[in-house]
N, C-alpha and C positions, 0 to 999 in steps of 0.2 A: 573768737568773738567776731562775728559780722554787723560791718555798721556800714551806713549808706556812704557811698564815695562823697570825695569834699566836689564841691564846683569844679569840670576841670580846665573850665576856661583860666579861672581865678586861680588856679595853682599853675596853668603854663604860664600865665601872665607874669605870673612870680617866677619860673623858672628863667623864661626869657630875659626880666631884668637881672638875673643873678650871672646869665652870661653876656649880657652890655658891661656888667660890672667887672667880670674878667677879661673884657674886650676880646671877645671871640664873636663867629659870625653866628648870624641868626639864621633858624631854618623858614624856609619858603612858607609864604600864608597858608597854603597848602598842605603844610605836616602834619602827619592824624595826631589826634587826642589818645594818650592812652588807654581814655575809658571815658564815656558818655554818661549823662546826667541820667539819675536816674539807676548806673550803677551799685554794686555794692563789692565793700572791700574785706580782706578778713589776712589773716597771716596764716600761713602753714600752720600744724602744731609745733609747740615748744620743742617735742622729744622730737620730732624729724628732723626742726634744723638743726638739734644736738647734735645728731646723727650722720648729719651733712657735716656742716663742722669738722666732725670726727675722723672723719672717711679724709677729707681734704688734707688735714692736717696730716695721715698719715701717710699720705700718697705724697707728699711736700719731703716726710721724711724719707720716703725709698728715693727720692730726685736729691736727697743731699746724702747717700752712701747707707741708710739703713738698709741693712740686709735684707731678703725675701724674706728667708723663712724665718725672720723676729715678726716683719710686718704679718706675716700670715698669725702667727701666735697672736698676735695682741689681736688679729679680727675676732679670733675663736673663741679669745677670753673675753671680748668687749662684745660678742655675740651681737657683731655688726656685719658680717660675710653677706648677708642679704640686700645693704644698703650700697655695697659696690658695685660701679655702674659694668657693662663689659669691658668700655676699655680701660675704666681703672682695671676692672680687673686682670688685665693682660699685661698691665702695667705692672703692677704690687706685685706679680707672680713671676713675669718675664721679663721686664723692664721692656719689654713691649708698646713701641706707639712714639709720638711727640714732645719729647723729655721738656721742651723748651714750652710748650703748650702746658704743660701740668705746675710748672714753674710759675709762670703765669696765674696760676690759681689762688697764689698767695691774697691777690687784693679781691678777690672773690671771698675768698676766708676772712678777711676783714671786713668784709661788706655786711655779711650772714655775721657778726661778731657782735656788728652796731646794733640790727635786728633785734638780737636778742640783751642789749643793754648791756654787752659786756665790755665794748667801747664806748668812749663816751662821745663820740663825731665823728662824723664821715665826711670830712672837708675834701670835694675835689682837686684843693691846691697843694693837698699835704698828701706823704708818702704811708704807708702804713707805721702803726704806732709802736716803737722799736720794742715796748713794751706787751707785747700781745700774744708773745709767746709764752708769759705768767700766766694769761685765762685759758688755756690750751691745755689737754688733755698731757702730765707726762710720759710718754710714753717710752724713753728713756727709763727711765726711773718704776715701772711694772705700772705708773698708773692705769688702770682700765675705765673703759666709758662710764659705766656704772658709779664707780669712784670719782671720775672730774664730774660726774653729773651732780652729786652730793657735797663737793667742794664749792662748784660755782654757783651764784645769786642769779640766774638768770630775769631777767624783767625786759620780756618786751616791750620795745615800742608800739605808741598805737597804732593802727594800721593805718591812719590816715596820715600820719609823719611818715610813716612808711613811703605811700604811695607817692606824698608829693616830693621823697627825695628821689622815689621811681621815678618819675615825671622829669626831673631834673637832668637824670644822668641819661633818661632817652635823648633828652635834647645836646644833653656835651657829647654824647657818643657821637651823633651827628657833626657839632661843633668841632670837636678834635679832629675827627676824620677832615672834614673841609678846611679846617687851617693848617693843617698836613699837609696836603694838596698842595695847598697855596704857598707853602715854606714859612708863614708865619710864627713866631715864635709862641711856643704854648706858653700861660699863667702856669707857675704852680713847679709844683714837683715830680709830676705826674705825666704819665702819658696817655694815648690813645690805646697802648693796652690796656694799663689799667682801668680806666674809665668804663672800657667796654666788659672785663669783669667784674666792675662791680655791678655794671648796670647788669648783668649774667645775673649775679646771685640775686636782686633785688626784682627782676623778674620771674625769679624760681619762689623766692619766699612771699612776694604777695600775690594772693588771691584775688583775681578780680570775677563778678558775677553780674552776669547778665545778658541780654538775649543775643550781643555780637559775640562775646566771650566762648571758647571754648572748654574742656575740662584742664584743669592743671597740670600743666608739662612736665614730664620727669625731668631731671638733671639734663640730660645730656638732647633733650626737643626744644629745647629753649630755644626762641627762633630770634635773633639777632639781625635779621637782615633787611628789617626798615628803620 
């Protein structure tokens, strides 16, 4: 569903006072907009970010001791081998790559969870929902994609809650990083990694359209570095 973006003066204005309200700093008059009026917004499909989800989740479990070649079985029977990126896949096959980096993907997998309505908030104050391994694919247990796809109620969010929590976490990604810096003490539970994963997956899952706009970034172009 493509619907026009909200104002996005009026949703950083809101971003802004949400981080007065965590008393972090603010970014410079100067900080782009993550999308101009005028734009239009839309979400990935439901099955991709299932599929993302998916891939995440099992790539989480080769980083806590699940074997290669189980992870390989469940890609072949979840007939997801296609949605892993190269360095997952170098990962899942060789344990190949930045163990500590794929770790880190956990609040990215929570981010894509909220997305799709299978958590219920994406509080930057709070840690992931200790519960959230319940909406998660067993894979332990032989479940396959197919099968959690039939188990779970998915309901996204609009994409306008979407974009303005995108909005949001462009701005703490900043935030944290600069009270970092400064030794400040952060709100919450959370860090500047997390943060910046979630703000990862919430610029993978929403679409934004229009003449500045490029086409949508796979997993791993996601460009993080304004």
């Amino acid at each position: 569903m493509t619907v026009p973006a909200p104002d996005p003066r009026a949703v950083r204005e809101a971003s802004l006072d949400e981080l007065e309200r965590m008393r972090l700093p603010l970014p410079p008059a100067q900080f782009p907009l993550v999308w101009e009026p005028g734009d239009e917004i839309e979400l990935r499909p439901t099955g991709e970010i299932e599929a993302r989800i998916a891939v995440l989740h099992l790539v989480l479990a080769r980083c806590f001791g699940m074997p290669p070649q189980a992870a390989m079985s469940w890609l072949l029977s979840s007939h997801l081998v296609e949605m892993v990126t190269p360095p997952e896949w170098q990962f899942v096959t060789g344990g190949k790559g930045d163990h500590r980096s794929f770790v880190l993907h956990h609040d990215a997998l929570f981010a894509l969870t909220w997305v799709l309505g299978l958590t219920k908030q994406l509080d930057p104050a709070l840690p992931v929902d200790e519960r959230l391994v319940e909406r998660l694919p067993h894979i332990p247990a032989g479940e396959t994609f197919g099968q959690w796809r039939t188990r779970i109620l998915a309901a996204p969010q609009h994409p306008a809650d979407a974009a303005a929590l995108l909005d949001l976490h462009y701005c703490l990604d900043w935030a944290y990083l600069e009270a970092g810096k400064a030794g400040r003490t952060l709100p919450g539970m959370v860090d500047a990694n997390a943060i910046g994963q979630r703000r990862w997956a919430l610029e993978w899952a929403v679409i934004l359209r229009g003449p500045y706009h490029d086409e949508p970034p796979g997993w791993e172009e996601v460009d993080l570095s304004t």
